[in-house]
C-alpha positions as CSV (number, residue, x, y, z in Angstrom):
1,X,-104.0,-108.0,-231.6
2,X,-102.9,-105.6,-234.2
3,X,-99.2,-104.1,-234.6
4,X,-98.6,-100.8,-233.6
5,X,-96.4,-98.9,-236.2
6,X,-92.8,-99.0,-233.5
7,X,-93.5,-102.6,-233.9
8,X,-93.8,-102.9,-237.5
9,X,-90.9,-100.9,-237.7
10,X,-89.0,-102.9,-235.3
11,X,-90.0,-105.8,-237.3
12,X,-89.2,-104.7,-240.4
13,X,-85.2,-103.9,-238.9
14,X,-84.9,-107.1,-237.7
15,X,-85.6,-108.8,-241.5
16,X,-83.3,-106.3,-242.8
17,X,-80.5,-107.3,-240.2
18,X,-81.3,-111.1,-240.5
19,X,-80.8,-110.5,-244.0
20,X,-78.2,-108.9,-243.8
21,X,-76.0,-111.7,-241.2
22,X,-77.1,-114.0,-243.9
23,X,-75.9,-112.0,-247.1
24,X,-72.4,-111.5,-245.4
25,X,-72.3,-115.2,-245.1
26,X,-70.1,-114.5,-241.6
27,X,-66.9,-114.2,-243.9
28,X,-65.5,-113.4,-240.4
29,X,-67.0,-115.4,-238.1
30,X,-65.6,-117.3,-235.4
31,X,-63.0,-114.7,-235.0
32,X,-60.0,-116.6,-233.1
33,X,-60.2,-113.3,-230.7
34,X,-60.8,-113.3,-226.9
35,X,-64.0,-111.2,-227.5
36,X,-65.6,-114.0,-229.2
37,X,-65.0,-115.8,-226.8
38,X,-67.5,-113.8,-224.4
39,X,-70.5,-115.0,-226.8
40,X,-71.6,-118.7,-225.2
41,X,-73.3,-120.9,-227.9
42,X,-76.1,-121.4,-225.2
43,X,-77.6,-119.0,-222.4
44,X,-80.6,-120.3,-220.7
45,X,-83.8,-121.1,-223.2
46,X,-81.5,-118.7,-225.8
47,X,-79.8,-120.3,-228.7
48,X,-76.6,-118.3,-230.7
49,X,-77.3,-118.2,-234.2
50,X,-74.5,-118.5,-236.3
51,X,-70.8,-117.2,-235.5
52,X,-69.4,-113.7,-233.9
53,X,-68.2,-111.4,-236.8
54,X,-66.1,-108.4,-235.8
55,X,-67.7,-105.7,-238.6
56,X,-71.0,-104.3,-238.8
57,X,-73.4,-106.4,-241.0
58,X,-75.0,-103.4,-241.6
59,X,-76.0,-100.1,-240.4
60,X,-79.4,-100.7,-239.0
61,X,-77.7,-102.5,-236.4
62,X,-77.7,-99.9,-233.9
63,X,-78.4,-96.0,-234.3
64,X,-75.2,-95.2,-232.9
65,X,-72.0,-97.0,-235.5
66,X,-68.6,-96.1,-234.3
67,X,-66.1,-96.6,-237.4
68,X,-62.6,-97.9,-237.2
69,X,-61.1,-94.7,-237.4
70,X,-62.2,-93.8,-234.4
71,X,-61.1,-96.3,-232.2
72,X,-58.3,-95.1,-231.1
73,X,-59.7,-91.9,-229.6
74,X,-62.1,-93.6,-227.5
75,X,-60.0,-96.3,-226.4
76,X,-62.1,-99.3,-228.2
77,X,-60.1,-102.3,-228.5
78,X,-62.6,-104.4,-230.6
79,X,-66.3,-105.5,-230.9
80,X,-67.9,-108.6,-231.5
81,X,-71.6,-109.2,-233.4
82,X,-73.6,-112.4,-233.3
83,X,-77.7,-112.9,-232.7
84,X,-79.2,-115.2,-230.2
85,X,-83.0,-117.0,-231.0
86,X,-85.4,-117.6,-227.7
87,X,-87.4,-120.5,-227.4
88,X,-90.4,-118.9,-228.7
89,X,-88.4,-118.2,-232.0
90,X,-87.8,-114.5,-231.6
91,X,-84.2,-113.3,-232.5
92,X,-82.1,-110.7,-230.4
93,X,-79.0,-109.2,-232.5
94,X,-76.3,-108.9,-229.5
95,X,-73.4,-106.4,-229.9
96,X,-70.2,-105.9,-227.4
97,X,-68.0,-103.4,-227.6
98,X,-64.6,-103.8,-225.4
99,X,-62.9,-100.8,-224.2
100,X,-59.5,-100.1,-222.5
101,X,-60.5,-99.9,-219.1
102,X,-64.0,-98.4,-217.3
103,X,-63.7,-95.2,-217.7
104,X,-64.2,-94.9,-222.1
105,X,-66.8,-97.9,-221.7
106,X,-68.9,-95.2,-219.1
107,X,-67.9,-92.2,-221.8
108,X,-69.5,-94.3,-224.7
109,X,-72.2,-95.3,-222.6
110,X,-73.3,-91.8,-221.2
111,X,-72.8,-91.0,-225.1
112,X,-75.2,-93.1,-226.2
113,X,-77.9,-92.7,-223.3
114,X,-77.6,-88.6,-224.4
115,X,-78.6,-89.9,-227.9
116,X,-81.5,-91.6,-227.0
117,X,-82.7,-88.8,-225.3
118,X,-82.5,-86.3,-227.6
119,X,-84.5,-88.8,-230.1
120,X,-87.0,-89.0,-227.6
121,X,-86.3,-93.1,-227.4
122,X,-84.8,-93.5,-224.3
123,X,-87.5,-94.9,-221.4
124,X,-88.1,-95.7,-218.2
125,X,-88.5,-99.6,-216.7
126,X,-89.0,-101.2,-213.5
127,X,-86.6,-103.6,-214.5
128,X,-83.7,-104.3,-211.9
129,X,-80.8,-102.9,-213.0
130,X,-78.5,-105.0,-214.6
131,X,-74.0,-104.9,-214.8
132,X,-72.9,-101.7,-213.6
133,X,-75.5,-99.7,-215.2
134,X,-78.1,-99.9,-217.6
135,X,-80.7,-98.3,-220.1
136,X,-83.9,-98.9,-222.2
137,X,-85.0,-97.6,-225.0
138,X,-87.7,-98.4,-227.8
139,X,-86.0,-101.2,-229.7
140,X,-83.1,-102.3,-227.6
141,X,-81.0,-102.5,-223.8
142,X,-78.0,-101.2,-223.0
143,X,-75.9,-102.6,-220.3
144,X,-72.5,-101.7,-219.1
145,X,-70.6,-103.9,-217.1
146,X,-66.8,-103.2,-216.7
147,X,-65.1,-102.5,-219.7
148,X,-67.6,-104.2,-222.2
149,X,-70.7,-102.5,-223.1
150,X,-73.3,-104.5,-224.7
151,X,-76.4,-103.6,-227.0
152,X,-79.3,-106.2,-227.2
153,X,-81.7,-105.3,-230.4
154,X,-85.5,-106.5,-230.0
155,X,-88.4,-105.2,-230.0
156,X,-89.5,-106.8,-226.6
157,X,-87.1,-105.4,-223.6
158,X,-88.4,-107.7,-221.2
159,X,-86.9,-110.8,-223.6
160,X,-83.6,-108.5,-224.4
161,X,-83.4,-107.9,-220.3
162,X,-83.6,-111.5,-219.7
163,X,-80.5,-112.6,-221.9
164,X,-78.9,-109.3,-220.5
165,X,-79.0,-110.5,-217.2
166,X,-77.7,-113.9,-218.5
167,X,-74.8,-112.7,-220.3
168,X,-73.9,-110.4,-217.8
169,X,-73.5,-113.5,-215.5
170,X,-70.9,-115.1,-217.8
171,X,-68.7,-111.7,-217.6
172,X,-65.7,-110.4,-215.9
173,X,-67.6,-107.1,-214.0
174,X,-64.2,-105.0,-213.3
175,X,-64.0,-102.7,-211.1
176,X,-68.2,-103.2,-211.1
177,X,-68.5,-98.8,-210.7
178,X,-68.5,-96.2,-212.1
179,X,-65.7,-93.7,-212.4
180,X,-64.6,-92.0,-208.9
181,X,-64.8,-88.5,-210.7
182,X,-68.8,-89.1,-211.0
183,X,-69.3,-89.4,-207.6
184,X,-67.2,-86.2,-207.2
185,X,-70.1,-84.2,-208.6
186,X,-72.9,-82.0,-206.4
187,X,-75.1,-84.6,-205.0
188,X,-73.8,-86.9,-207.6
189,X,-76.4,-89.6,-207.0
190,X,-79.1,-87.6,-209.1
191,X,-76.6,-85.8,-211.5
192,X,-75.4,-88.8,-212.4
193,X,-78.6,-89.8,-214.5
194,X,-78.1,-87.2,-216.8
195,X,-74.3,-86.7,-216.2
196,X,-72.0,-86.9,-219.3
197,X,-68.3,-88.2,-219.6
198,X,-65.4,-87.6,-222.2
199,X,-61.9,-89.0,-222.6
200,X,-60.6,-86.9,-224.8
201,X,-61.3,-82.9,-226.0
202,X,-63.6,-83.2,-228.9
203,X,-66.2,-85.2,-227.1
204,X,-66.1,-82.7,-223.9
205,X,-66.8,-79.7,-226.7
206,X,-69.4,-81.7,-228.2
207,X,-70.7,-80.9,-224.6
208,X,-69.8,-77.8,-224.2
209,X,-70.4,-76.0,-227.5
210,X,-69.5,-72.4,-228.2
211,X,-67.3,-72.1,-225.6
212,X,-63.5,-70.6,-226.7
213,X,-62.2,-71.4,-223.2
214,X,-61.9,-75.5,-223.8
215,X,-59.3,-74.6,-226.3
216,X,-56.7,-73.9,-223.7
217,X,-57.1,-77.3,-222.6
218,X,-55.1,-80.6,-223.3
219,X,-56.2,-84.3,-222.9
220,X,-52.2,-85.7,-222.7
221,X,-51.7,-88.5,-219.8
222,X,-55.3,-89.6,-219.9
223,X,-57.5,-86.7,-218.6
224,X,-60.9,-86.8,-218.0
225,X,-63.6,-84.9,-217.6
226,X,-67.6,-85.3,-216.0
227,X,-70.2,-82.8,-216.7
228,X,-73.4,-82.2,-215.1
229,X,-76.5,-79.7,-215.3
230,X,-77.9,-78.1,-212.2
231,X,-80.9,-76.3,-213.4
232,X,-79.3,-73.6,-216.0
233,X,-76.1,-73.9,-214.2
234,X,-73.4,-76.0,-216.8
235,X,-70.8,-77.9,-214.4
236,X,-67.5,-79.8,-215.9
237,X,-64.8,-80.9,-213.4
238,X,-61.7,-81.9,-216.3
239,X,-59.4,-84.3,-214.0
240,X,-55.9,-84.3,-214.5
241,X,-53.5,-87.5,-213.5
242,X,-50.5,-85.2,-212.4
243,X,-50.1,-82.3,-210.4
244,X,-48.0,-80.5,-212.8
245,X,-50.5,-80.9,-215.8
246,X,-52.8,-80.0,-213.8
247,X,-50.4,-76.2,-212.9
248,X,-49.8,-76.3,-216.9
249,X,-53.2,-76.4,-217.9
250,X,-54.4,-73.8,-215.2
251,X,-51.9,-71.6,-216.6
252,X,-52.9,-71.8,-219.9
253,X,-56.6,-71.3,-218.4
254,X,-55.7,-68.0,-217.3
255,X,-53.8,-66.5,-220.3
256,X,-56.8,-67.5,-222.5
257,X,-59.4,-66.1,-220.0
258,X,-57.7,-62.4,-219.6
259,X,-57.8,-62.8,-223.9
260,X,-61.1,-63.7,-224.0
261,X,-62.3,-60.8,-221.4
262,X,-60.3,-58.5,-223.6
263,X,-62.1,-59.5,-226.8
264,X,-65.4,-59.8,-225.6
265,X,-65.7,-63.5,-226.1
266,X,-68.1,-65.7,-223.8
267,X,-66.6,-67.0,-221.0
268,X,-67.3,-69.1,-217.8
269,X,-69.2,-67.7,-214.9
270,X,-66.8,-69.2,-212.6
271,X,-63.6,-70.7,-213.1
272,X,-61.2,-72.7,-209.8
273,X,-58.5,-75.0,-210.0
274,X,-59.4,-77.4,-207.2
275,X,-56.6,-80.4,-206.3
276,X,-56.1,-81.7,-210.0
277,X,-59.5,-80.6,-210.7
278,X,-60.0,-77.8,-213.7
279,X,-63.3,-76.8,-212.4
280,X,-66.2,-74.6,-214.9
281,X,-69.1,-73.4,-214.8
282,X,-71.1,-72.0,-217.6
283,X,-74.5,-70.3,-218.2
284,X,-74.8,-69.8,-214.2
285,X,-77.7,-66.7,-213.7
286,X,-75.1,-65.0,-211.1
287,X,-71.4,-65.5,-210.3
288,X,-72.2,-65.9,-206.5
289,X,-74.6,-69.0,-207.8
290,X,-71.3,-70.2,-210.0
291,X,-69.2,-69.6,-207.0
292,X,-71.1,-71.6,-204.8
293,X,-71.4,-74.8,-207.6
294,X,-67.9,-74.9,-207.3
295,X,-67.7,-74.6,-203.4
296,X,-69.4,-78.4,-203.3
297,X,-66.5,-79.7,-205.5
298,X,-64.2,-81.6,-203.4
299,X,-60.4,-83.1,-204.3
300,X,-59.6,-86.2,-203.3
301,X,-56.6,-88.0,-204.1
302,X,-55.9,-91.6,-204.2
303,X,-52.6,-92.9,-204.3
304,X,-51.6,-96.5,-204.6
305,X,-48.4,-97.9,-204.3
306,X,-46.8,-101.0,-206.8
307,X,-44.8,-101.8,-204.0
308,X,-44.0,-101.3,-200.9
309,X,-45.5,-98.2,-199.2
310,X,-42.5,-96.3,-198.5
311,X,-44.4,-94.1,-196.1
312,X,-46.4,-96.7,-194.2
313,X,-44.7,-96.6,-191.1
314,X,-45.3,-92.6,-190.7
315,X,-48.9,-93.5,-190.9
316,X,-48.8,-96.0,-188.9
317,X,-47.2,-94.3,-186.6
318,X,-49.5,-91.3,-186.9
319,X,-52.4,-93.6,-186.6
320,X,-51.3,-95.3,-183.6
321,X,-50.6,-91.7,-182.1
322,X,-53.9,-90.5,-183.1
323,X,-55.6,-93.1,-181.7
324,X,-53.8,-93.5,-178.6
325,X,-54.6,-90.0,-177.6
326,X,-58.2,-90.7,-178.7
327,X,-58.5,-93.5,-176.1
328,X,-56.9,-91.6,-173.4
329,X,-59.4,-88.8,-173.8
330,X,-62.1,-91.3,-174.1
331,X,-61.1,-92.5,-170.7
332,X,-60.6,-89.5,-168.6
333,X,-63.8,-88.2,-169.8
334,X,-65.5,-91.3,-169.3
335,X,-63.5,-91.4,-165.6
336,X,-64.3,-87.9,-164.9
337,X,-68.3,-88.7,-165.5
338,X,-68.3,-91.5,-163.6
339,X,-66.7,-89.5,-160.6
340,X,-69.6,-86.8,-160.9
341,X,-72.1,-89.5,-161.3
342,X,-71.0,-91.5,-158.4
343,X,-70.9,-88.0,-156.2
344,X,-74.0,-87.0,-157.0
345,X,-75.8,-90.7,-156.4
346,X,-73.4,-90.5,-153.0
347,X,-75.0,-87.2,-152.4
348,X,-78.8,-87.8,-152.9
349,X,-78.2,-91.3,-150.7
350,X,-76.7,-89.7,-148.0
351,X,-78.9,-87.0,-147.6
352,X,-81.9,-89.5,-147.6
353,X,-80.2,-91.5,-144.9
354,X,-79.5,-88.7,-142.3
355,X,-82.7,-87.1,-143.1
356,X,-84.3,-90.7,-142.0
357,X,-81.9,-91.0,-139.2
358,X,-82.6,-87.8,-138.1
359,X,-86.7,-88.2,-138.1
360,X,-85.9,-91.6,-136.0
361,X,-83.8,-89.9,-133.1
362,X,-86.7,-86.9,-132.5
363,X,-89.0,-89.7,-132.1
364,X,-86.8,-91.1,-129.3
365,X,-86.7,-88.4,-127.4
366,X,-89.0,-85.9,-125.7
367,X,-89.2,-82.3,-126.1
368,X,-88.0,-81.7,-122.8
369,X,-84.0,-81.8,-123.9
370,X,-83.2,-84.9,-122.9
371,X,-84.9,-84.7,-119.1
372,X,-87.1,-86.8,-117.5
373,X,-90.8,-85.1,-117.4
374,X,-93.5,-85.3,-115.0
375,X,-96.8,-85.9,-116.1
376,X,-98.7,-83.6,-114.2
377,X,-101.2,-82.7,-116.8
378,X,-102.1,-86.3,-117.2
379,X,-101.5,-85.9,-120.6
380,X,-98.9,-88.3,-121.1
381,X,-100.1,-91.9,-121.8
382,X,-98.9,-94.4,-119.1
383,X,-95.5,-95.8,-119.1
384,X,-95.4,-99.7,-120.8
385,X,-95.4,-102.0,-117.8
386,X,-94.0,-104.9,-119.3
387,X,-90.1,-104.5,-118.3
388,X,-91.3,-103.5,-114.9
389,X,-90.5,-105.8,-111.5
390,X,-93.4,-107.5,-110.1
391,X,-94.4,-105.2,-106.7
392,X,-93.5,-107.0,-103.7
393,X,-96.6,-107.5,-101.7
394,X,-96.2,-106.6,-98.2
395,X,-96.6,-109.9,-95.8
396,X,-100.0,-109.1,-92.8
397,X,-98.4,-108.1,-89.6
398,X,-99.3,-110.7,-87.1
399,X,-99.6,-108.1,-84.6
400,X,-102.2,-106.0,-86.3
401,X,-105.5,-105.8,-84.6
């Protein structure tokens, strides 16, 4: 069966990067690092090949290289590069990347699911979904699991799926979600497929280009921010972790939007501070459509204690409140329709009972008020005869004649 040209393409990458492992020698392999550590020597019919090294070997190793520099800015504490060899010889290159915490590994990911789809590369499977989330394109999967997002290179996505699904298995899953400020979004279970996430200012502009507005904004504290498209409707919800950067920054908002107005600069169709929520919307066809975007965007703070809840008893207390006037509502309205119900059931049985009563006495009784009547029309049957005395017989008088 001949090769198609993806596949001699594919092929031809993976003798580059072979090539390449080899020509590197692994000068860093066997990193003492906990990362390495998450690479197993064997997973199922799969085989490591070699050490883990910590730098690119090249590259062709995946479309989307993140230099050292910038590390820092998306929270990447280190990454870890190795290649795995199936039974059937075929080689999969493996790449983790380990973030901070969940939130950067979903920004990178959403990054690099964008990229895909603007290179037309990113496609759909019928393949479960594996980690927390995951994606296919052409030459490789993606999985994100916790704060580790893995790349597995081949050219057949069932094989890289397979040893996915393995390594997943061998890993820590986190918190095992995505971020909460997601599933804050306008029916956030389909925006979420195209939704994209920054940790920091330059990637949200990379976003939202050619809008002056994101200036006025600041990324201190560990803000974050989701956006979403809902047909030509741009929405970003920026999340701040304090009430009073949240106050700063809508301040700040304001100033640069009566500026902007004044200049003639672009600027959003709707703009709401919601809870610690910066809420925009850009390129909306009508402000009463912007206006209504925002409407569906709901606050809702979490807050847990490190120690003792100091305000646990007042809830408890208004729980126990709550709940005890809940139940004595339930019961008088449950005791006030079991009165009616027993009522009405007395009713409709007592009114079948004298109604039969009632038919049983007329048939007792004549139509003559209560008083004997004679039966001089002969039209009243005889009389039973069988309480009645025996007549006497009257004995032959011995005088007769």
């Amino acid at each position: 069966m001949p090769l198609g040209n993806a596949a001699v393409t594919s092929l031809a990458r993976f003798t580059v990067i072979v090539g390449a492992f080899f020509a590197f020698g692994f000068a860093r392999a066997d990193a003492p690092t906990e990362l390495a550590k998450s690479f197993p020597a064997d997973l199922g019919s799969f085989h490591r090949i070699g050490g883990v090294t910590e730098e690119y070997p090249g590259h062709e190793f995946v479309r989307d290289d993140v230099p050292r520099t910038d590390f820092a800015s998306l929270r990447l504490l280190g990454r870890g590069l190795t290649s795995y060899r199936s039974e059937s010889g075929e080689a999969i290159n493996v790449m983790i990347l380990k973030f901070e915490d969940e939130s950067a590994a979903y920004a990178r990911f959403t990054a690099i699911r964008k990229t895909l789809r603007q290179q037309g590369s990113l496609k759909s499977s019928d393949l479960d979904q594996i980690g927390t989330a995951s994606l296919i394109s052409t030459d490789d999967v993606v999985v994100l699991q916790g704060q580790l997002l893995m790349s597995f290179m081949t050219a057949d996505s069932t094989r890289a799926a397979e040893l996915a699904r393995l390594f997943a298995s061998t890993l820590g899953s986190g918190e095992d979600d995505i971020p909460v400020l997601v599933k804050h979004l306008p029916q956030w279970e389909t925006a979420e497929r195209q939704a994209d996430y920054a940790i920091n200012l330059k990637s949200l502009k990379n976003e939202i280009a050619d809008q002056p507005i994101l200036d006025s904004l600041t990324f201190e504290a560990g803000a974050e921010a989701v956006t979403a498209n809902y047909g030509p409707s741009h929405l970003v919800i920026v999340e701040f972790t304090t009430p009073q950067l949240s106050i700063d920054n809508d301040s700040r908002i304001w100033t640069r939007l009566a500026e902007l107005k004044s200049q003639g600069q672009p600027t959003p169709s709707a703009y709401r501070r919601v809870g610690n929520y910066s809420v925009f919307v850009f390129n909306a066809p009508d402000e009463k459509t912007a206006n209504a975007l925002v409407d569906q965007v709901k606050y809702e703070q979490v807050v847990q204690w490190l120690g003792d809840d100091p305000h646990l008893y007042d809830r408890l207390q208004r729980y126990l409140t709550q709940t005890s006037a809940g139940v004595l509502v339930a019961v008088l309205k449950s005791s006030g329709l079991s009165l009616i119900a027993c009522l009405v059931i007395g009713a409709v049985i007592g009114t079948l009972l004298f109604r039969h009563r009632r038919a049983q006495r007329a048939a007792a009784f004549s139509d003559a008020g209560g008083a004997v009547r004679l039966n001089l029309d002969e039209l009243t049957g005889s009389p039973p005869q069988g309480r009645l005395l025996a007549t006497s017989e009257r004995p032959q008088d011995d005088h007769s004649t």
